[in-house]
C-alpha positions in Angstrom: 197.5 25.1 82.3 198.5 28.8 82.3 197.8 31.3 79.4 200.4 33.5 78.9 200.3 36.5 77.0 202.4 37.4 73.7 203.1 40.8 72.6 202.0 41.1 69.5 203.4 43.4 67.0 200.8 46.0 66.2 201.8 46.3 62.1 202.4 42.8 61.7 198.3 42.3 63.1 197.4 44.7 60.4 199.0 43.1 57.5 197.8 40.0 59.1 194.2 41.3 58.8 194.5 42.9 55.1 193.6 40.8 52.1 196.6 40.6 49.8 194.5 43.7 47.5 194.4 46.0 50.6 198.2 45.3 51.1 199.1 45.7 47.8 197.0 49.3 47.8 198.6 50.0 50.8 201.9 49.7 49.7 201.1 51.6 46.3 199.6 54.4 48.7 203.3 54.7 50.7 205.5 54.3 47.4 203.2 57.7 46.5 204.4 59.2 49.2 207.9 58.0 49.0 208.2 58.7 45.6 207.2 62.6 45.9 210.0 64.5 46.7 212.1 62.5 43.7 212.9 63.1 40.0 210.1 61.4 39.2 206.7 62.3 37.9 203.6 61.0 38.8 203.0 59.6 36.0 205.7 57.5 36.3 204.9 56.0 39.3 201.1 55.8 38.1 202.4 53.6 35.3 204.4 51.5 37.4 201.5 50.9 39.6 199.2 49.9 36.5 202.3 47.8 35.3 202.3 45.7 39.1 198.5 45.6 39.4 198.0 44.2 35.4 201.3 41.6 36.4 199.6 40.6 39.8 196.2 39.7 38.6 196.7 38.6 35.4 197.9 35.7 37.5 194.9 35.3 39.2 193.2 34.7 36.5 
């Protein structure tokens, strides 16, 4: 039997590797970065990111 190879995309292996905390953080840390040049302050988007994180594991528990 031969073993072929697949190409494997690199960001999709990362995410793969992350728990579902490090993603979450992960996306929190781009929104930041997104979210800098708009209207909006940061403690707007520091709410909203307490808001998600209190929603996401409340479930959990």
């Amino acid at each position: 039997m031969r073993a072929t190879a697949q190409k494997i995309d690199l960001e999709d292996y990362i995410l793969s590797v992350l728990s579902p905390e490090d993603r979450l953080d992960a996306a929190f840390k781009v929104a930041k970065e997104v979210f800098k040049k708009t209207k909006l302050t940061m403690k707007d988007i520091d709410n909203a990111v307490k808001s998600v994180r209190r929603k996401t594991y409340e479930k959990k528990k």
